[in-house]
PyMOL commands that place a pseudoatom at each C-alpha (Angstrom):
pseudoatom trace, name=CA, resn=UNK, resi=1, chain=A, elem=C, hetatm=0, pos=[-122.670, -65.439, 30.964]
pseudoatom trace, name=CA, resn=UNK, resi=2, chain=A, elem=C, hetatm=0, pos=[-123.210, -66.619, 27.663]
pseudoatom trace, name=CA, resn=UNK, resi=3, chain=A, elem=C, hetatm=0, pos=[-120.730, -66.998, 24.376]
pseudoatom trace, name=CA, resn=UNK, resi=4, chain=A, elem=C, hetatm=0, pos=[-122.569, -67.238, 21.169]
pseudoatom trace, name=CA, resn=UNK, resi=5, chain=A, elem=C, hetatm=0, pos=[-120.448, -68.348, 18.874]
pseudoatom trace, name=CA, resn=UNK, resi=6, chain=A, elem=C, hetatm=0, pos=[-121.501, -68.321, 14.701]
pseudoatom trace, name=CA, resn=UNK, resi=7, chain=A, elem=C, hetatm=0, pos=[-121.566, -70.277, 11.957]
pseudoatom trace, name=CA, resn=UNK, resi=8, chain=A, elem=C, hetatm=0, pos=[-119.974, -68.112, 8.607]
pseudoatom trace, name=CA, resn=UNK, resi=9, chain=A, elem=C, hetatm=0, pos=[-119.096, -68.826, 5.387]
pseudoatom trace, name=CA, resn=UNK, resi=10, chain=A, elem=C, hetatm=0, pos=[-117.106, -65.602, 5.282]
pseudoatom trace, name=CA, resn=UNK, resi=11, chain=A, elem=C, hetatm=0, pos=[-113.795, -65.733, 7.080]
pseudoatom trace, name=CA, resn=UNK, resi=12, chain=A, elem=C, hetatm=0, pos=[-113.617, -62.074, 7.932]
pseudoatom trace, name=CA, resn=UNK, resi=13, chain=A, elem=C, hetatm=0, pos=[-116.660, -62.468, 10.063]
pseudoatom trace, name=CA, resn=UNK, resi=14, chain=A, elem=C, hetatm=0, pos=[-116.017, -62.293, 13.490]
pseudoatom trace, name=CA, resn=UNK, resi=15, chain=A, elem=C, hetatm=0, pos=[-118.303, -64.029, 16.544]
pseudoatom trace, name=CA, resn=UNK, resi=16, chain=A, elem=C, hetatm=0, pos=[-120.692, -62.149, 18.741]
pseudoatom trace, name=CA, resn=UNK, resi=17, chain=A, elem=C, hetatm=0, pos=[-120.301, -62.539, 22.118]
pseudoatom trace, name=CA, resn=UNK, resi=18, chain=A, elem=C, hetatm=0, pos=[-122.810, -61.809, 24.618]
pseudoatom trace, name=CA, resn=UNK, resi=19, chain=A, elem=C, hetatm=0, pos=[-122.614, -61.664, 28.076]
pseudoatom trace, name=CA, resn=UNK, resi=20, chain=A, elem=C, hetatm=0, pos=[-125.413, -61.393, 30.570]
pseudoatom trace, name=CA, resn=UNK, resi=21, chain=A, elem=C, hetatm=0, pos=[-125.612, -59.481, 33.641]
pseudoatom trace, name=CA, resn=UNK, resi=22, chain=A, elem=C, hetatm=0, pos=[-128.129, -59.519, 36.516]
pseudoatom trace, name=CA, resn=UNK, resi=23, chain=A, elem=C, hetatm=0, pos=[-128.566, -57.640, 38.634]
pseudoatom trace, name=CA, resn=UNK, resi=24, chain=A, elem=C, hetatm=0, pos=[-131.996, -58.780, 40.111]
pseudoatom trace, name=CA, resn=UNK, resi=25, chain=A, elem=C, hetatm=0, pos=[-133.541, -56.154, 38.642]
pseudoatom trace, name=CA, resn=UNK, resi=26, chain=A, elem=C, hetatm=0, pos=[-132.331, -55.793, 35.445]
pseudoatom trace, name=CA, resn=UNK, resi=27, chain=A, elem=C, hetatm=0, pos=[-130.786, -57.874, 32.596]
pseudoatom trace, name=CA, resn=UNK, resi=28, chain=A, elem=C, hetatm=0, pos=[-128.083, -56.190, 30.897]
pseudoatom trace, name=CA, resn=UNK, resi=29, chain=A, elem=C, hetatm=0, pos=[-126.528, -57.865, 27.226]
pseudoatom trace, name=CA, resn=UNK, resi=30, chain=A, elem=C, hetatm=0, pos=[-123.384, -57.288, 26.682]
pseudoatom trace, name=CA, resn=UNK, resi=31, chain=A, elem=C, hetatm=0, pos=[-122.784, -57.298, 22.913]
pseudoatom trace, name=CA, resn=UNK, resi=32, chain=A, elem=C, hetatm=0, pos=[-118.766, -57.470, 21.588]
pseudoatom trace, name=CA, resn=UNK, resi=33, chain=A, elem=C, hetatm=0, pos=[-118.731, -58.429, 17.529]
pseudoatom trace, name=CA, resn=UNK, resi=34, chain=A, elem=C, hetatm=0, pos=[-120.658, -58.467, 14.595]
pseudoatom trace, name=CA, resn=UNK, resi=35, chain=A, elem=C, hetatm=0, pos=[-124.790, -59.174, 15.398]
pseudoatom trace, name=CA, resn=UNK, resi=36, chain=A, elem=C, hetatm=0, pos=[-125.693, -60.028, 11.413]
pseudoatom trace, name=CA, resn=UNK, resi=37, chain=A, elem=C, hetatm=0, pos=[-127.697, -62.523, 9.777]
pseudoatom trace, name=CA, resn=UNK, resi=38, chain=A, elem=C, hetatm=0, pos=[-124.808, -65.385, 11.370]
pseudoatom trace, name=CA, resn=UNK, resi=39, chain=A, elem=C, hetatm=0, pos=[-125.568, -64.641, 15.096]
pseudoatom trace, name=CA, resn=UNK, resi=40, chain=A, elem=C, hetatm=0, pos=[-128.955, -62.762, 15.263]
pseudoatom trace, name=CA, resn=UNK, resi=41, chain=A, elem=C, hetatm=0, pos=[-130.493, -66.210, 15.997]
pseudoatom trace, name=CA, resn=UNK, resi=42, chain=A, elem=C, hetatm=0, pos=[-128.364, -67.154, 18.953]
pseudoatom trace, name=CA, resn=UNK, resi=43, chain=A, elem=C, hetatm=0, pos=[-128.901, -63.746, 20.649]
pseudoatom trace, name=CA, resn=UNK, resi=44, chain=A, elem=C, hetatm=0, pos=[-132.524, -64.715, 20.536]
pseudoatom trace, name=CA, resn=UNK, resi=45, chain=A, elem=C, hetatm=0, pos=[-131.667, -67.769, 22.130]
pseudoatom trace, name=CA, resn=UNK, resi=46, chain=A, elem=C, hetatm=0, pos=[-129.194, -66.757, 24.584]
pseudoatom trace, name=CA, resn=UNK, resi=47, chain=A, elem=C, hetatm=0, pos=[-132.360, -64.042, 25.957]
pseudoatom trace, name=CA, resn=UNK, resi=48, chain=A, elem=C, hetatm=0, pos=[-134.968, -67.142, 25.972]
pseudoatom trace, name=CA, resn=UNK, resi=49, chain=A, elem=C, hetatm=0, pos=[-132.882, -68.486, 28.695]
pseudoatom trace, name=CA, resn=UNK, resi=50, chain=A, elem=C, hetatm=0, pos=[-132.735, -65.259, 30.527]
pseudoatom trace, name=CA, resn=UNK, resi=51, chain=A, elem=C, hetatm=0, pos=[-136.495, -65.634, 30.701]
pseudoatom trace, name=CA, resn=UNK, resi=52, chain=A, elem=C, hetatm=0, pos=[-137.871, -66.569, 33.765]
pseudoatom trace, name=CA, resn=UNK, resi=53, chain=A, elem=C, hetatm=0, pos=[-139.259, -63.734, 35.899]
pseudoatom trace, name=CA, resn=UNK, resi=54, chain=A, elem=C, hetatm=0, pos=[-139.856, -60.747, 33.735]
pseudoatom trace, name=CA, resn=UNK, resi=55, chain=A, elem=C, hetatm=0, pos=[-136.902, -58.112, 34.011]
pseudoatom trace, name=CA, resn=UNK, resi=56, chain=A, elem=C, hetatm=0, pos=[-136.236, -54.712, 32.241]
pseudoatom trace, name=CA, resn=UNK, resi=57, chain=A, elem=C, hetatm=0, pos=[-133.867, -55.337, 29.483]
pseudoatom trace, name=CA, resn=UNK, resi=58, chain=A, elem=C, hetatm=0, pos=[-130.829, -53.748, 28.302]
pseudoatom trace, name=CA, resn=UNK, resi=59, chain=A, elem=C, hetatm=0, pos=[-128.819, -54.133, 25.155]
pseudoatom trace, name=CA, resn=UNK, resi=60, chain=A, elem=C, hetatm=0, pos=[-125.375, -52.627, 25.457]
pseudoatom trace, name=CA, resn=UNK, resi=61, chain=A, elem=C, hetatm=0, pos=[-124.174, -51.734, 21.727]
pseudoatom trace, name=CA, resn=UNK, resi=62, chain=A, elem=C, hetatm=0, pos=[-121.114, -50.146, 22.844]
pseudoatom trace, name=CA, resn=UNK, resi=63, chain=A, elem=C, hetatm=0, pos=[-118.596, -53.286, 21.506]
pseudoatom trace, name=CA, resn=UNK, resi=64, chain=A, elem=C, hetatm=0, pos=[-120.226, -54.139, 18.469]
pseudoatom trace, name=CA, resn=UNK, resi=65, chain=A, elem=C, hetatm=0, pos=[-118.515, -54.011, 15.281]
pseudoatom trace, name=CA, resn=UNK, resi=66, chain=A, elem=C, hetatm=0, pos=[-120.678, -54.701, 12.857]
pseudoatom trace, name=CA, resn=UNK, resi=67, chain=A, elem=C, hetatm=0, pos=[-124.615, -54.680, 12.385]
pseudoatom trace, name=CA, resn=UNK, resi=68, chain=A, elem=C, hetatm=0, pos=[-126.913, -55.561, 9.471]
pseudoatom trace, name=CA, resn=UNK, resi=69, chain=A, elem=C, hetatm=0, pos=[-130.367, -56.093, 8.897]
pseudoatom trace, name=CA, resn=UNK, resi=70, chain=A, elem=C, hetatm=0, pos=[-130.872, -59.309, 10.873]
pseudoatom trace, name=CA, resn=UNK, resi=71, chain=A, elem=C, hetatm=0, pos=[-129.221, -57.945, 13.959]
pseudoatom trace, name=CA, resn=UNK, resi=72, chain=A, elem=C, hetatm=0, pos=[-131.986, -54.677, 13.388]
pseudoatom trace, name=CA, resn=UNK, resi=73, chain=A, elem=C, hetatm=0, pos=[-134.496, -57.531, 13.748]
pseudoatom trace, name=CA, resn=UNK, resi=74, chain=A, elem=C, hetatm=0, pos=[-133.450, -59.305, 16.040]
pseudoatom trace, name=CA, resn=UNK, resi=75, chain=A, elem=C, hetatm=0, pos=[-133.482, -55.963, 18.876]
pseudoatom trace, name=CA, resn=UNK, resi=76, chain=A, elem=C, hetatm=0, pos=[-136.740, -55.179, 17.147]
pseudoatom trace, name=CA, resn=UNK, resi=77, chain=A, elem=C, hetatm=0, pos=[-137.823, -58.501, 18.453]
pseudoatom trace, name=CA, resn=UNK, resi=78, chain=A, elem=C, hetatm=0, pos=[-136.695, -58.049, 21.452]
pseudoatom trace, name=CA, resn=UNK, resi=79, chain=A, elem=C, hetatm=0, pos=[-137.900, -55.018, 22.480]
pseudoatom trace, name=CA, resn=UNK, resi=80, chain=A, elem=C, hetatm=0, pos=[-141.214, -57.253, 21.322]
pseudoatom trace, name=CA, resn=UNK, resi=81, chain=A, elem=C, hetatm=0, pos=[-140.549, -59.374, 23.593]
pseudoatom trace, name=CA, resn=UNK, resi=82, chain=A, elem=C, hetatm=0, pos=[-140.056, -56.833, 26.600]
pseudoatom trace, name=CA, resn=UNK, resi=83, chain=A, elem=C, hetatm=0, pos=[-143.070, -55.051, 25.714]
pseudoatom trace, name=CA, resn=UNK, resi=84, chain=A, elem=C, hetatm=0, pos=[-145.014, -58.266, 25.918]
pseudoatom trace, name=CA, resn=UNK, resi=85, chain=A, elem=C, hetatm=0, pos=[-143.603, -59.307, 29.340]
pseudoatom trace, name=CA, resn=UNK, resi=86, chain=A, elem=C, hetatm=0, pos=[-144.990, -55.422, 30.075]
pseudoatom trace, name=CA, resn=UNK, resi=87, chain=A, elem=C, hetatm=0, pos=[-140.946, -54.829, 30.955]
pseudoatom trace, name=CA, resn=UNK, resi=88, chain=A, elem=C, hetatm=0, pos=[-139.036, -51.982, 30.552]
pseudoatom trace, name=CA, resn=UNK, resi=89, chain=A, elem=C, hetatm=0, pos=[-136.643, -52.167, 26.953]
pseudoatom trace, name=CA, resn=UNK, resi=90, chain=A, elem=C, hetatm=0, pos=[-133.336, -49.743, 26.294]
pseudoatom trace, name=CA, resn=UNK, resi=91, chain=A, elem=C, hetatm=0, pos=[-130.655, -49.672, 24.120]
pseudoatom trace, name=CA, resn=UNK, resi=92, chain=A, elem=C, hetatm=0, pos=[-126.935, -48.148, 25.016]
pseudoatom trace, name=CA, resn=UNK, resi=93, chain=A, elem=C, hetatm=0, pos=[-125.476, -46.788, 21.844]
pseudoatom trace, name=CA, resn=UNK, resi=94, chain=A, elem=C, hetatm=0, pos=[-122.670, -48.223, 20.025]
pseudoatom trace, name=CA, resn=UNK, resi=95, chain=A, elem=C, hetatm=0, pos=[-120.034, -46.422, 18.342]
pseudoatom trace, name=CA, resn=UNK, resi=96, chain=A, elem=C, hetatm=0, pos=[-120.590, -43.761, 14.901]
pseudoatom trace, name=CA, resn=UNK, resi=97, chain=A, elem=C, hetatm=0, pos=[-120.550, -46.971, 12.517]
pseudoatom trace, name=CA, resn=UNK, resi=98, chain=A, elem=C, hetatm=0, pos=[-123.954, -48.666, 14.360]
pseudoatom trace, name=CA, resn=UNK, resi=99, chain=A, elem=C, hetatm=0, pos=[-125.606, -45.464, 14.931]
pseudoatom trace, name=CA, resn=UNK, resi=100, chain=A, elem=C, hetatm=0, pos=[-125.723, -44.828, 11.466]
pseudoatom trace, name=CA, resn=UNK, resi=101, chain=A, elem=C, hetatm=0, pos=[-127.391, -47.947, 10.785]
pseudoatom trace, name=CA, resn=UNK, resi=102, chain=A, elem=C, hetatm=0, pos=[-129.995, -46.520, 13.223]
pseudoatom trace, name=CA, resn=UNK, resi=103, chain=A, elem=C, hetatm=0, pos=[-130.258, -43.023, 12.036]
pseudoatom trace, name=CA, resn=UNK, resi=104, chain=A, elem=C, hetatm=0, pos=[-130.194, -44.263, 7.892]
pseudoatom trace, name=CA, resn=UNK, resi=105, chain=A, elem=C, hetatm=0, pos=[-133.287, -46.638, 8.940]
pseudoatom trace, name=CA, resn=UNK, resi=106, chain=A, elem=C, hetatm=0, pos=[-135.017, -44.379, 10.814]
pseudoatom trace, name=CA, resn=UNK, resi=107, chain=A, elem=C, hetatm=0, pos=[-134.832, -46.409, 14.252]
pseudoatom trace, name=CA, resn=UNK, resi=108, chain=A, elem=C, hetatm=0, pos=[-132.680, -44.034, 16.194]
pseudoatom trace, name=CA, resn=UNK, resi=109, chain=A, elem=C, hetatm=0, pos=[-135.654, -41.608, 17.073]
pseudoatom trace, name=CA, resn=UNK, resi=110, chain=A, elem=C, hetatm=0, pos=[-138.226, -44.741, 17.600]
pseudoatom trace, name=CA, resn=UNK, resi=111, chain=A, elem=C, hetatm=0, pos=[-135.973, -46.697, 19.515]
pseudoatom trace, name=CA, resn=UNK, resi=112, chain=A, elem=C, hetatm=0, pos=[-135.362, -46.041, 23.496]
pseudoatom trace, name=CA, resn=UNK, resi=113, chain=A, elem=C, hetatm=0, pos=[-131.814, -44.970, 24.250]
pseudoatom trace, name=CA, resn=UNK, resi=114, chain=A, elem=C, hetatm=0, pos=[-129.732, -44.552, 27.246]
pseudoatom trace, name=CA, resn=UNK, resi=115, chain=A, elem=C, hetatm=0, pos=[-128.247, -41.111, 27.685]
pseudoatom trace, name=CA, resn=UNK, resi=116, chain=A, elem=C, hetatm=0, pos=[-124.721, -40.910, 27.056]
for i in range(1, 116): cmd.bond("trace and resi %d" % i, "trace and resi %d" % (i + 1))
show_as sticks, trace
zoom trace
């Protein structure tokens, strides 16, 4: 399990944490907080360690808060990543707020979702 905790200038912004779970067959990310241009960079990080044998990936969006361009990318370059390492990539949706990030770029019908 991982805690990323962020650098911010802004005192209303709150950390990201992100927890890992493995089940041997999968890794699972745990988002809870804000994945902006303050914590993008240590999600990154916090999957390069979870890279050792190739494994589907899952990004669970259901506690974030808060997501803005930077945290776009950074999934973006995950799913990158996954696609490289010829693994499987999905995202779990998070609540109306980050879904309409999603829909307003036009990610939510490019991007793989789990079913509700």
């Amino acid at each position: 399990m991982y805690r990323v905790a962020t650098a911010s200038t802004t005192p209303s912004s709150a950390p990201l944490d992100v927890k890992v779970v493995s089940d041997g067959e999968r890794n699972t990310f745990l988002l809870d907080g804000e994945l902006d241009v303050s914590s993008a960079a240590s999600l990154l990080e916090a999957a390069g360690r979870t890279v050792g044998a190739p494994q589907p990936m899952t990004l669970d969006l259901s506690q974030l808060t808060f997501i803005d361009s930077s945290g776009i990318e950074a999934i973006l370059r995950l799913r990158s990543l996954a696609s490289g390492l010829g693994v499987s990539f999905l995202l779990i949706p998070g609540p109306p707020a980050i879904q309409r990030v999603f829909a307003i770029t036009g990610l939510r019908e490019r991007l793989p979702w789990a079913r509700p």
